[in-house]
Residue, then its C-alpha position, 0 to 999 in steps of 0.5 A: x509887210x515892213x512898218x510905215x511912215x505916217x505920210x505913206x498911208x496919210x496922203x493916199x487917204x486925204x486923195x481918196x477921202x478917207x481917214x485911217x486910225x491912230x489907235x491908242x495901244x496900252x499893251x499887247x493884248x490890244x496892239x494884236x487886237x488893231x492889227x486883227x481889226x486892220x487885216x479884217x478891214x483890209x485898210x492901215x493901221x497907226x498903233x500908238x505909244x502915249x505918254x501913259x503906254x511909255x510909263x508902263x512898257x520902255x520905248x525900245x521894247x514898244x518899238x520892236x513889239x510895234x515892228x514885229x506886229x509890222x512884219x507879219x501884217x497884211x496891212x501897212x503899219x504905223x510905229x507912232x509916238x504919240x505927244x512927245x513932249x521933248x526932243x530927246x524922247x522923239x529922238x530915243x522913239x526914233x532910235x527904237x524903230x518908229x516911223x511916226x513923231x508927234x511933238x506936242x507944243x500946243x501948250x507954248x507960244x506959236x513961236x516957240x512951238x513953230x521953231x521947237x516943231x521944225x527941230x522934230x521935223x528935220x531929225x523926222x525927215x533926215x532919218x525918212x520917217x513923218x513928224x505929226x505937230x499941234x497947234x491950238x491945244x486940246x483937252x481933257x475931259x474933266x481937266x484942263x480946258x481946250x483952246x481951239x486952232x486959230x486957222x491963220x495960225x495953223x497955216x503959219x505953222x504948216x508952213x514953217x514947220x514942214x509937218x506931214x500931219x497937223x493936229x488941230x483942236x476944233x471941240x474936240x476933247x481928249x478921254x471922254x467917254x460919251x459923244x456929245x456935242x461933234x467938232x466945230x466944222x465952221x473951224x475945220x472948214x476955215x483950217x482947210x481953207x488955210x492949208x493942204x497938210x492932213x489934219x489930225x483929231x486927237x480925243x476922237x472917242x467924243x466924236x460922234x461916228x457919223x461925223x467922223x465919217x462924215x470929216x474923213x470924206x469932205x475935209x482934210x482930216x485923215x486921222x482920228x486918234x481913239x482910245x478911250x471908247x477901246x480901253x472902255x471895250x478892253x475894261x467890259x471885256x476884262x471884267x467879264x472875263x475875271x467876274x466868270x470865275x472866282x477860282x481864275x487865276x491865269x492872266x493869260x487865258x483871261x486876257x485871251x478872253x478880250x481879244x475878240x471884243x477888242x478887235x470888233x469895236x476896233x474894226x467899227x472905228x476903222x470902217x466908219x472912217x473908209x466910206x469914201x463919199x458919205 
């Protein structure tokens, strides 16, 4: 199969009540693994290059590694930049392939995000590609604090900005490592209430399976954003494999060695997340 704009696999499961993975990708090893784990599942992928992937591997290198996985894929595949934070990167992201922008204004006023969100979206839609946008501010486990969504707000930025997916902050909280204490639904159901755009959860690994299983059959919320719980899977998986042995050297046969746990504890984030009616 050819890549995938995000609205292309987005809509499909906010009809059927399902949500589809945005994994987040740090190199090839666990990029292949995604791509295994989709094909296994027989369901969509959304491979993501955050600001920590793009420090290490330049966007025109991501998006032909995302394209060639893409191509020989059984499954539609989804090139996105995840928080993008200036137009020119959504513009150098675009340029090299991807299907999918993420703008993340979350941090500026509502005016200022709305209007900087649209420019995103019209370049996104002029060149047929989605455009993801935040409102209400997400964030990280042990640093900055969240602020959550207010859902006027989200339906005033859906609106005018034209987004084909929007994130939302509703107690979720970016790189935690433990499932504790799920999303605020009283807020999801009142986003909902607002607006019929796709809804977005990023620092999905702090929310508990069978809410997010739960999320992605009964709101609309169609996709979960997930890294830390599978860089965990990669670190274990690694340590094993350079622990076997203290003569090892070669980078390639130990890295071979993650694959496999990789792509199972990637093919249990994306089943949970297509058990339309739970």
């Amino acid at each position: 199969m050819s890549l995938a704009t995000l609205a292309e696999v987005l809509q499909p499961a906010l009809r059927d009540g399902r949500a589809v993975a945005g994994l987040v990708c740090l190199g090839w090893e666990d990029m292949r693994a995604y791509i295994a784990a989709a094909e296994a599942e027989n369901a969509p992928i959304i491979l993501q290059a955050g600001p920590s992937c793009r420090e290490h591997t330049p966007l025109p290198v991501l998006g032909k590694m995302f394209g060639y996985l893409a191509e020989n894929a059984s499954v539609p595949v989804v090139a996105h930049l995840d928080h993008g934070y200036t137009y020119d990167e959504c513009k150098m992201a675009l340029e090299s392939g991807f299907t999918s922008l993420m703008y993340d204004g979350s941090r500026k006023p509502l005016a200022e995000n709305i209007e900087e969100t649209q420019r995103i979206v019209e370049m996104a839609h002029a060149a047929n590609i989605s455009c993801e946008g935040e409102i209400g501010f997400v964030g990280y486990d042990g640093g900055e604090e969240s602020a959550g969504t207010d859902p006027q707000e989200a339906a005033l930025f859906a609106k005018q900005t034209g987004v084909d997916a929007m994130a939302v902050s509703v107690g979720n909280v970016h790189l935690q490592q433990k499932k504790e204490g799920g999303l605020d639904e009283q807020r999801i159901n009142a986003i909902d209430a607002q607006t019929t755009v796709p809804l977005v959860i990023h620092g999905g690994s702090g929310v508990p399976v069978d809410q997010r299983s739960k999320l992605a059959s009964s709101t609309s919320i169609c996709k979960f954003n997930i890294g830390t719980e599978l860089r965990m899977a990669f670190g274990d998986a690694l340590r094993t494999a350079v622990n076997l042995d203290d003569a090892r050297f070669d980078r390639v046969q130990i890295l071979k060695e993650t694959h496999d746990p990789v792509e199972q504890a990637a093919r249990i984030v994306i089943r949970a997340l297509n058990q339309p009616g739970v």
